[in-house]
C-alpha positions in Angstrom: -18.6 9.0 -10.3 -15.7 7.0 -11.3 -17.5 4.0 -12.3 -20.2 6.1 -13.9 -17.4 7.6 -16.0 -15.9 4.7 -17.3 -19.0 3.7 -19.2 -19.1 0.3 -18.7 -22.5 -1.1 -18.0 -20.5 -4.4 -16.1 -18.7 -2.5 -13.9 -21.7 -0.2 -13.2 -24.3 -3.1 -12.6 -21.3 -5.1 -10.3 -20.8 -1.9 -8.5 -24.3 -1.3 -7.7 -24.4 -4.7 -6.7 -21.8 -4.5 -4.4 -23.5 -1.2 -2.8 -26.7 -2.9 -2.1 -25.2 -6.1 -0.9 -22.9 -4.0 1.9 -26.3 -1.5 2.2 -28.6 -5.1 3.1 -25.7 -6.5 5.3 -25.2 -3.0 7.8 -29.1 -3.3 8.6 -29.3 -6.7 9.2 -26.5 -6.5 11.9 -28.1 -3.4 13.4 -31.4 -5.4 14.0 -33.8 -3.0 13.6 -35.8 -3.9 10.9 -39.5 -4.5 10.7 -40.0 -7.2 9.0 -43.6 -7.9 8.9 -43.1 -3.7 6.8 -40.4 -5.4 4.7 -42.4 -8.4 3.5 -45.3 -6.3 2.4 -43.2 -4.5 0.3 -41.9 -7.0 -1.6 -45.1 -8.7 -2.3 -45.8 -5.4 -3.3 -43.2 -5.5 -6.1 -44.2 -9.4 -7.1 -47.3 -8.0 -7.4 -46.3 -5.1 -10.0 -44.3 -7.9 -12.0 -47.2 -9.9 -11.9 -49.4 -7.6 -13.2 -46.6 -6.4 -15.6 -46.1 -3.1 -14.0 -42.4 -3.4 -14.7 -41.7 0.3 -14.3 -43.9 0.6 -11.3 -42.3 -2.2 -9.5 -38.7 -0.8 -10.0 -39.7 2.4 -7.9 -41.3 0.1 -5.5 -38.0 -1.4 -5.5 -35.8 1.4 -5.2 -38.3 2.8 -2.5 -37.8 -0.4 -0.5 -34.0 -0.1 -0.8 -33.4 3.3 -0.4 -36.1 5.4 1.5 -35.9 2.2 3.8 -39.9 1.6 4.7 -38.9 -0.6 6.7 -36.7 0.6 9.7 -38.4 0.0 12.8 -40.1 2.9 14.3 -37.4 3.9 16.7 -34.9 3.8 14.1 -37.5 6.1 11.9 -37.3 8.1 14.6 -33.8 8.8 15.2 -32.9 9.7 11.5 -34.8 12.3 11.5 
């Protein structure tokens, strides 16, 4: 909310940056990704840019960050 605040569009986009880089790094050392799921999404995405589906491919993108599609089963599982 802070950074939101400031209105700054550098700090915002190096703040989101930083969030997603900590968010990739805590499920690659839990080890429970599916990563056959994971690839398939993002030739998913290239696909969208390719086709120039721009808005499209940015949910596809947030999707694949956020809802995480691809936890592995168990880990599906547990969180909910």
């Amino acid at each position: 909310m802070i950074v939101d605040a400031a209105q700054n569009r550098i700090l915002l986009r190096s703040w989101d940056s930083l969030a997603f880089e900590a968010l990739i790094q805590m499920r690659l050392m839990k080890g429970k990704l599916n990563l056959s799921q994971a690839q398939q999404a993002h030739w998913t995405i290239i696909e969208a840019l390719d086709e120039g589906q721009g808005a499209i491919a940015g949910r596809l993108l947030r999707k694949h960050i956020f809802d995480r599609p691809e936890a592995a089963p168990d880990e599906q599982a547990a969180s909910t």
